[in-house]
C-alpha positions in Angstrom: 0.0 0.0 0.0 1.1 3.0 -0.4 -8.1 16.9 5.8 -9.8 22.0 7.1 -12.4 22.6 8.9 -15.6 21.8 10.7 -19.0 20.6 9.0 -22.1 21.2 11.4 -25.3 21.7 11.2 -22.7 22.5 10.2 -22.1 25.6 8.9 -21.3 28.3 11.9 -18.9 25.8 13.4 -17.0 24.9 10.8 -16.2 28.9 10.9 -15.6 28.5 14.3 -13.6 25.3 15.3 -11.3 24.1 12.8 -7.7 25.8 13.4 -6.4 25.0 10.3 -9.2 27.9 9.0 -8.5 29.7 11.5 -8.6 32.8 9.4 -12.0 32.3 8.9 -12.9 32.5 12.1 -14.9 36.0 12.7 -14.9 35.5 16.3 -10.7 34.6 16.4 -9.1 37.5 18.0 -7.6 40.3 15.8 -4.8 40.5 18.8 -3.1 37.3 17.9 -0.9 38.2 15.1 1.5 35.7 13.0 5.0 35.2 14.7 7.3 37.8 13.5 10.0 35.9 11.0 13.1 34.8 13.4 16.5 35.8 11.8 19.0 33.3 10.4 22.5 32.5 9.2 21.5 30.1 5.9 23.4 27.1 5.9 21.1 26.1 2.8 19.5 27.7 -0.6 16.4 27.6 -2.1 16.9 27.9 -5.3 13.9 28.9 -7.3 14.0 26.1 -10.8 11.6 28.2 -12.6 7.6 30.1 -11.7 4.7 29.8 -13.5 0.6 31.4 -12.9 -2.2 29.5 -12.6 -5.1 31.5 -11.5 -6.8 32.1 -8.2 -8.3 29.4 -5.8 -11.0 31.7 -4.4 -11.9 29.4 -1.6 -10.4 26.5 -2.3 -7.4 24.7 -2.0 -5.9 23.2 -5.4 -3.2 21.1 -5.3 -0.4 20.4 -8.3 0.4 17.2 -9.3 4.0 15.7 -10.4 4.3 13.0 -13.3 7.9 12.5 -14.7 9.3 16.4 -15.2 5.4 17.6 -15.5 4.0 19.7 -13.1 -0.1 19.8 -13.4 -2.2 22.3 -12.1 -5.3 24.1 -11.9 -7.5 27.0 -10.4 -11.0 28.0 -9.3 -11.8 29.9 -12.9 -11.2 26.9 -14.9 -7.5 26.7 -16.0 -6.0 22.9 -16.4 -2.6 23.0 -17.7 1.0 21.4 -17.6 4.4 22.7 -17.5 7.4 22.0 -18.0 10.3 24.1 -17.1 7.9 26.8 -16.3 6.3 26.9 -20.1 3.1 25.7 -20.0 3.1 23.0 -23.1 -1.0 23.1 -22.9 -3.7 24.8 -21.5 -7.2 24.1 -20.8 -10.3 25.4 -20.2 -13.0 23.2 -18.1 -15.8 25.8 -18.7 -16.9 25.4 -15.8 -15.5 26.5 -11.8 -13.3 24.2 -9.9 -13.3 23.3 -6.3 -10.5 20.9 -6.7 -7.7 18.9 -8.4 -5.3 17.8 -9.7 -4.8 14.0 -9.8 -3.2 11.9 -12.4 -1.4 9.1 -13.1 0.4 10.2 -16.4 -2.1 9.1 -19.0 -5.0 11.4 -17.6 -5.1 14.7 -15.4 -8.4 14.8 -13.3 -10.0 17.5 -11.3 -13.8 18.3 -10.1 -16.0 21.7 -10.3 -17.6 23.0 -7.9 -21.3 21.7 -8.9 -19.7 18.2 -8.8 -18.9 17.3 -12.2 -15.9 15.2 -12.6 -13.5 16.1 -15.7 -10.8 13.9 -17.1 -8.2 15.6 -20.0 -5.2 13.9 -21.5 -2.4 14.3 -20.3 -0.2 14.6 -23.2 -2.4 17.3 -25.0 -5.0 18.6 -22.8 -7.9 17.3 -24.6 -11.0 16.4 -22.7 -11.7 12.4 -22.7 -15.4 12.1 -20.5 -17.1 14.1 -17.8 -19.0 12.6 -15.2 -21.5 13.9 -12.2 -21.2 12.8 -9.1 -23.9 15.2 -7.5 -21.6 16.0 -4.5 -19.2 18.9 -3.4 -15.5 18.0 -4.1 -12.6 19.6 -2.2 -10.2 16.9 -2.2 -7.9 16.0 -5.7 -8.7 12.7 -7.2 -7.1 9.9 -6.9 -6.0 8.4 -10.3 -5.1 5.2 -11.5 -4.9 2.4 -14.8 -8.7 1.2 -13.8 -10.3 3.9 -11.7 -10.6 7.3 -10.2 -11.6 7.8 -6.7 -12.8 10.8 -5.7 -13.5 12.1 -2.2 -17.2 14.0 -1.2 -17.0 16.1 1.7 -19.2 14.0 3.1 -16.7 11.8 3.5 -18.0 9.4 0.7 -15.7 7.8 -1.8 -16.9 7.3 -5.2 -15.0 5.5 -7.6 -15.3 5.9 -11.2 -13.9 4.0 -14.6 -10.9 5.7 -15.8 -12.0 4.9 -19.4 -15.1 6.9 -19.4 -16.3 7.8 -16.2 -18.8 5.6 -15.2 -19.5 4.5 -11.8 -17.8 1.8 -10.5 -19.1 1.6 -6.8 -19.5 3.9 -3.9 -18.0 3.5 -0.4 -20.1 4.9 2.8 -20.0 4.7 6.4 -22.1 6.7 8.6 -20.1 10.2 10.6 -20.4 11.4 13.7 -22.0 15.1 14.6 -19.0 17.2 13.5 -16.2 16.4 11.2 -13.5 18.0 9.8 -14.2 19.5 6.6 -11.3 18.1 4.4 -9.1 19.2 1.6 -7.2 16.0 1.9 -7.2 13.5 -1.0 -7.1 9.5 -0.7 -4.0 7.0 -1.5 -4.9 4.7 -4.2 -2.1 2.0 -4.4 -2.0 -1.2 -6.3 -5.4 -2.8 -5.3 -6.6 -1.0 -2.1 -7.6 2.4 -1.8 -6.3 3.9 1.7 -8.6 7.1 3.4 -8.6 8.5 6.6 -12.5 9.6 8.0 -13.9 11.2 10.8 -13.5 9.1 14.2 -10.1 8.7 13.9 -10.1 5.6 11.6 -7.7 4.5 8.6 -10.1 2.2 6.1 -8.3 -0.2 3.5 -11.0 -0.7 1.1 -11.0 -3.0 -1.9 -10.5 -1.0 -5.3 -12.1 -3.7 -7.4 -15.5 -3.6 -5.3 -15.4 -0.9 -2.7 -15.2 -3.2 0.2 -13.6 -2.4 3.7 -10.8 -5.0 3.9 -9.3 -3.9 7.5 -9.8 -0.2 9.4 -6.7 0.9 11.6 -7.1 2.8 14.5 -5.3 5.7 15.0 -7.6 8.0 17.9 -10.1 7.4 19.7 -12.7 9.7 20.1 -13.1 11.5 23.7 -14.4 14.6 26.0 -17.7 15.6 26.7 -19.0 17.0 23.8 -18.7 16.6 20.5 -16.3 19.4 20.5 -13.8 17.7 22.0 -14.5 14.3 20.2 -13.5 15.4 16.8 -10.7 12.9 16.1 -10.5 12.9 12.2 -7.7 12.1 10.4 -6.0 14.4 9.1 -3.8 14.6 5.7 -3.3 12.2 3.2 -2.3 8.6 4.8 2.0 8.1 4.4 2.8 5.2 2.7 6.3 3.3 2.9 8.0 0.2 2.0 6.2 -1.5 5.2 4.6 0.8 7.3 1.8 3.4 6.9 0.9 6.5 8.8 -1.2 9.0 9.7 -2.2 11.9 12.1 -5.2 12.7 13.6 -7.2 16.4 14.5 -7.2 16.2 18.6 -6.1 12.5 18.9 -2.7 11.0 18.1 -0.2 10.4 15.2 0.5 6.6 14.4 2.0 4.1 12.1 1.3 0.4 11.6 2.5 -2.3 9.6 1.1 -2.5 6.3 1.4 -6.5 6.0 -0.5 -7.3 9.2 -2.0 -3.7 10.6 -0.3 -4.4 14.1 0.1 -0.9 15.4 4.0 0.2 15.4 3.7 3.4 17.8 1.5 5.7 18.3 1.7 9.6 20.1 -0.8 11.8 21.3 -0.7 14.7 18.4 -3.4 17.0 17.1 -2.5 18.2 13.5 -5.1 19.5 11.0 -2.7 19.2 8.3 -1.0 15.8 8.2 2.6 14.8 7.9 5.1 12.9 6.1 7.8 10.3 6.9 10.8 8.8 5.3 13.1 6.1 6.8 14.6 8.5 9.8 11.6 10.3 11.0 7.8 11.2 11.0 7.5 14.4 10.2 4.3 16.6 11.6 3.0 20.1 11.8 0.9 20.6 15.2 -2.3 22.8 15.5 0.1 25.5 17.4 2.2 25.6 13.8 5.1 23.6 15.6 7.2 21.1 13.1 8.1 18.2 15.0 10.4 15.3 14.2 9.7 11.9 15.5 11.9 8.8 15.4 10.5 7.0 12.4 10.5 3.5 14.4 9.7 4.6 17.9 7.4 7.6 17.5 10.0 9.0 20.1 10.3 13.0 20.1 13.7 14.2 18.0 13.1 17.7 17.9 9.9 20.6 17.9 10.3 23.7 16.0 7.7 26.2 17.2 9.0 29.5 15.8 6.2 29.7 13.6 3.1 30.0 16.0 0.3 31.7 13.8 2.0 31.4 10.6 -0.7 28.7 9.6 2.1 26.4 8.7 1.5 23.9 5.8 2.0 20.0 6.1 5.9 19.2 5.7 7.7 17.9 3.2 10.5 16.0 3.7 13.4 16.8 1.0 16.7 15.2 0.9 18.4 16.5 4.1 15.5 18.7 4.6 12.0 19.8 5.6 9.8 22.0 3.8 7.1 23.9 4.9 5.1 26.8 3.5 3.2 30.1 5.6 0.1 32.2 5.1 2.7 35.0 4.0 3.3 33.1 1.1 7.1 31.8 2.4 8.6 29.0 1.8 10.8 27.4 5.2 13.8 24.8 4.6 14.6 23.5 8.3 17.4 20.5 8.7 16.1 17.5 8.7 18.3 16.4 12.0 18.5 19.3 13.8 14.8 21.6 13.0 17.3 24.8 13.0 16.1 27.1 9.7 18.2 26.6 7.3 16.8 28.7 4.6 13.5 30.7 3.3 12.4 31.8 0.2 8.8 33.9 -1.0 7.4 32.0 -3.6 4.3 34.8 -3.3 2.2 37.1 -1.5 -0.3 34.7 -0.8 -1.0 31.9 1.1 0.6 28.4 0.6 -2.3 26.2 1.8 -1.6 22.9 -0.4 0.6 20.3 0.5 3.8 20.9 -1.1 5.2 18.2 -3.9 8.1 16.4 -4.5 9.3 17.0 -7.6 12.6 15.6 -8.8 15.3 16.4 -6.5 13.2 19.3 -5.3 9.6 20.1 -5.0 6.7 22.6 -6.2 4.5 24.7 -4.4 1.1 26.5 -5.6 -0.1 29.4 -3.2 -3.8 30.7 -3.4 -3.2 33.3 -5.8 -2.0 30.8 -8.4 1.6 31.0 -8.0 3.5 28.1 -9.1 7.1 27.3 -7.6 9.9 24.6 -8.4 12.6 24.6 -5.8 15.7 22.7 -5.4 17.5 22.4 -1.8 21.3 23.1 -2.3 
C-alpha cells in the first residue's frame, strides 16, 4: 500500500472550530498576530527552478500534481494545464469552476467543479476524454489510476469511477459522527486498495475492485464531553512506505502500523489538521500550534519541535533530501534540517497563502499558493 475545517449543522462551526481555517474565524481574536519571522545565518538555498501562474483558488485549495518532469495544475476559474520548465506545453479550459484537483497518473489529469462534475483531459495534450456527475461537493484532488478514479465527497464518501469513461464503478459509505473535519485531503490509491482516513479517527483499506472495507486501523479514539472535543479525524493524506503506513489525527494522536499485518507500530498523542510525512529516519508533523516536529521513524520518540512559527498557519511538511519543507500564510517557503529543525533557509514564492501540500518534484519540489503561483525549488 502506499483533511480544514468543521462541517455542522454544520455551517457556523466549521467557521468557528477548525484551526487550520482559523482565518476564517470571525470570532478569532484580531490580537493574535503571525509570529514575527526569526532571523537566520543560511546554511542552505532555495533555489527557485523556474515560476509559473495558474489563476486564483478563491476558496479553495488546489493542489499540483507531479508526473515525470510535468507539473499539473489548476484554479477555481477553470485553468487545467501542464508545464514543463515553467512553459506551460497546454492549457485548458474546463468551462466550468473548480473546487479541486489535480490527480493523475500520467495518462490522464483529473479535477472536479464545484457543482460536482468530474472532468478527465489527456495528459499529453489537454484534450477532454469524458465528464462525469457525481452530485456531490468536491474539495479533495482525485485519486487516479490504470482502472479507476476515486474521488472524495465532503461528506466523507468515496466514489469511484472507470478511468476509461467515467462511469461509476461503486460507492463506499460509512455513517459520521456530529461534526467532522471538513477536508481538503485527497485519498492514497495503491495497487489494489484504496487507503482514506474519516472522521473518528479511523484509517479504512478498502478493496479498489469492489469498494469493500478490507481492515480499518485505528489511529484516535474519540473522547471529551461534547462533541467538540471528540473530533478525532484524520487528518492529511495517509503516508505510505515500504512496510509501514501512517497518519495523524485532529485532537487524537499520530500513528503508524505495519502494512502487512496492521499491528500498530507506535503511536503519540498529536493534534494536527494538516498531516505529515515520513521517510526512513523520522515522522515528520506540523501541530495545531504551527510547531514542526520530528519523530523517530520507528519509535514515535520525540527528535526535535520547532515552534517558531506560531500563527504562521504552517502547511503539512515535506521531507526533501536532508531537509524539511514547509510553507506560511505569507506566502514563504521554510527549509529546516532534517536532524536538527534549525532554519536553514527561506524563500517567497508569493504574496499569498501556501495552503496545499507541497510536492516532491525531482530532486526538489513545487509549491502552488492561493493566488496561483506556481514554484519549483531545489534544496542546495
Amino acid at each position: 500500500m502506499k483533511l480544514s475545517s468543521l462541517r455542522v449543522v454544520p455551517l457556523i462551526a466549521a467557521v468557528v472550530f477548525a484551526t487550520g481555517c482559523s482565518s476564517l474565524n470571525p470570532f478569532a481574536s484580531s490580537a493574535a498576530k503571525p509570529a514575527p519571522l526569526v532571523s537566520l545565518q543560511p546554511s542552505a538555498q532555495l533555489v527557485s527552478q523556474w515560476r509559473a501562474d495558474i489563476g486564483d483558488a478563491g476558496i479553495y485549495r488546489f493542489q499540483p500534481a507531479v508526473w515525470s518532469d510535468s507539473v499539473y495544475a489548476a484554479a477555481h476559474r477553470g485553468d487545467v494545464a501542464r508545464f514543463q520548465g515553467g512553459a506551460a506545453v497546454w492549457r485548458v479550459q474546463a468551462d466550468k469552476r473548480l473546487s479541486a484537483g489535480v490527480g493523475t497518473d500520467g495518462r490522464q489529469v483529473v479535477v472536479v467543479a464545484t457543482d460536482g462534475t468530474v472532468i478527465a483531459f489527456d495528459a499529453a495534450n489537454g484534450s477532454e476524454r469524458w465528464r462525469a456527475a457525481v452530485g456531490a461537493e468536491v474539495l479533495a484532488p482525485p485519486a487516479v489510476g490504470f482502472e479507476i478514479v476515486v474521488v472524495r465527497a465532503s461528506d466523507n464518501r468515496l466514489i469511484a469511477l472507470d478511468a476509461r469513461d467515467g462511469s461509476r464503478r461503486w460507492v463506499y459509505q460509512r455513517s459520521n459522527p456530529p461534526l467532522a473535519l471538513r477536508s481538503f485531503s485527497g485519498v492514497v490509491l495503491e495497487g489494489s486498495v484504496v487507503l482514506a482516513g474519516f472522521p473518528g479517527g479511523r484509517l479504512v483499506v478498502i478493496n479498489a475492485a469492489n469498494g469493500g472495507a478490507i481492515t480499518e486501523l485505528n489511529v484516535a479514539m474519540p473522547r471529551g464531553a461534547t462533541e467538540l472535543e471528540r473530533v478525532a479525524d484524520v487528518a492529511g493524506t495517509p503516508v505510505v512506505g515500504r512496510r509501514e503506513v501512517c497518519a495523524v489525527s485532529y485532537q487524537g494522536r499520530a500513528a503508524c502500523f505495519d502494512s502487512t499485518n496492521g499491528n500498530a507500530l507506535w503511536a503519540r498523542d498529536f493534534s494536527s489538521s494538516v498531516g505529515m510525512d515520513r521517510d526512513a529516519r523520522f515522522a515528520m508533523i506540523t501541530d495545531d500550534n504551527d510547531a514542526v516536529h520530528a519523530l523517530d521513524a520507528y519509535s514515535g520518540a520525540s527528535v526535535w519541535k520547532q515552534d517558531a512559527l506560531a500563527r504562521r498557519k504552517v502547511s503539512r511538511p515535506l521531507i526533501v533530501g536532508d531537509y524539511v519543507v514547509v510553507g506560511d500564510l505569507e506566502g514563504y517557503v521554510h527549509a529546516l534540517e532534517r536532524e536538527s529543525g534549525r532554519f536553514a533557509a527561506r524563500e517567497r514564492a508569493g504574496s499569498r497563502p501556501i495552503e496545499a501540500d507541497p510536492v516532491a518534484f525531482g530532486r526538489g519540489f513545487v509549491v502552488q499558493g492561493s493566488g496561483g503561483d506556481i514554484t519549483a525549488y531545489e534544496v542546495r
